[in-house]
VMD Tcl script that draws the C-alpha trace (Angstrom):
set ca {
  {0.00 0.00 0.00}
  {1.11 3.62 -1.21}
  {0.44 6.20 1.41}
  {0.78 9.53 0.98}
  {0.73 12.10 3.99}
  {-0.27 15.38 3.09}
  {-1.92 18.31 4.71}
  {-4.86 20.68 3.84}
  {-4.51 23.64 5.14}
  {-6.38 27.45 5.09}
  {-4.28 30.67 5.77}
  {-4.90 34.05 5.19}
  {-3.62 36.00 2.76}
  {-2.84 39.21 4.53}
  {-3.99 41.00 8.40}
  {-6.64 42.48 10.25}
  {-6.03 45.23 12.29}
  {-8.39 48.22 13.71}
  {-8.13 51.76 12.45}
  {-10.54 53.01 15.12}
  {-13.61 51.17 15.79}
  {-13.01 49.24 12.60}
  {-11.70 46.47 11.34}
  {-9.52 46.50 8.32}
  {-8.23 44.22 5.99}
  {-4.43 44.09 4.33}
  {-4.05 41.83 1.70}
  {-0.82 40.03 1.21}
  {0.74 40.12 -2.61}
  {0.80 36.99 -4.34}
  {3.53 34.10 -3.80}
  {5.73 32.96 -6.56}
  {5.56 29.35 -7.47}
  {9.65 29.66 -6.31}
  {8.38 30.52 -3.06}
  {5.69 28.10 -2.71}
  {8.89 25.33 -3.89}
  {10.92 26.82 -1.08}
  {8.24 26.51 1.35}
  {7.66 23.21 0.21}
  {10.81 22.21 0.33}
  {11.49 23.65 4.07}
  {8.24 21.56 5.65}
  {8.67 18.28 3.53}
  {12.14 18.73 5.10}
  {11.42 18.99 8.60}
  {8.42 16.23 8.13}
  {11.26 13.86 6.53}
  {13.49 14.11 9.50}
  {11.31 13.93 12.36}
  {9.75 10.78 11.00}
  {13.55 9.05 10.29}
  {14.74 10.12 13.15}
  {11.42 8.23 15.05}
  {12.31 5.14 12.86}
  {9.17 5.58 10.88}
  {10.16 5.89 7.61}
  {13.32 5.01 5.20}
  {13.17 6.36 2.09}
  {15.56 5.64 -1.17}
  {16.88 8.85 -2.74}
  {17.08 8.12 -7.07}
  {16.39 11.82 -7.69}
  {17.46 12.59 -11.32}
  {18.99 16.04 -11.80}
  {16.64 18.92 -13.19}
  {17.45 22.38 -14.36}
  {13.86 23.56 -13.89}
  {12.66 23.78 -10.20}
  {9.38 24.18 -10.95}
  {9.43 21.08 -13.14}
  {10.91 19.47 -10.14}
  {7.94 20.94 -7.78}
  {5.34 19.87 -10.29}
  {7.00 16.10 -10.70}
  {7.05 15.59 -7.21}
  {3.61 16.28 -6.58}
  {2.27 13.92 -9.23}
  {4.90 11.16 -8.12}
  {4.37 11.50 -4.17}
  {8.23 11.62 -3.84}
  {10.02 14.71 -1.82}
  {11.11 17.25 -4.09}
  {15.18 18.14 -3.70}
}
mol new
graphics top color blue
foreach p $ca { graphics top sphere $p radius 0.5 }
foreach p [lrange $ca 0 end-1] q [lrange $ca 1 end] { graphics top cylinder $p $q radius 0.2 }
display resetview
């Protein structure tokens, strides 16, 4: 059997804050996919190594070399595997 842990998740996009009695909104600009790769990248990361490190998972690394981090991003998604 496959698994595949993943996470759904909901986060705002910018702030609240009160100019006087009100509340008012600040929205956040847009991510880059680059960014969303590093984020990615930094939680699948810390996941990895606090599940090795409990002896719950071993993983074999036979990541091929890619110019293209998005690419990369995108692969790893459809394959399940960590990105590099």
């Amino acid at each position: 059997m496959r698994l595949n842990p993943h996470l759904h998740v909901v986060f705002l996009d910018g702030a609240y804050h009160e100019d006087g009695t009100e509340l008012v909104w600040n929205e956040l600009g847009h991510l880059r996919t680059g960014e969303v790769g590093q984020v990615l990248e930094h939680a699948v990361g810390r996941m990895l190594r606090y599940l090795r490190r409990h002896g719950h998972l071993e993983i074999e690394h036979d990541v091929e070399e890619d110019d293209e981090p998005e690419a990369a991003l995108c692969a790893s998604a459809v394959s399940g595997r960590e990105p590099r």
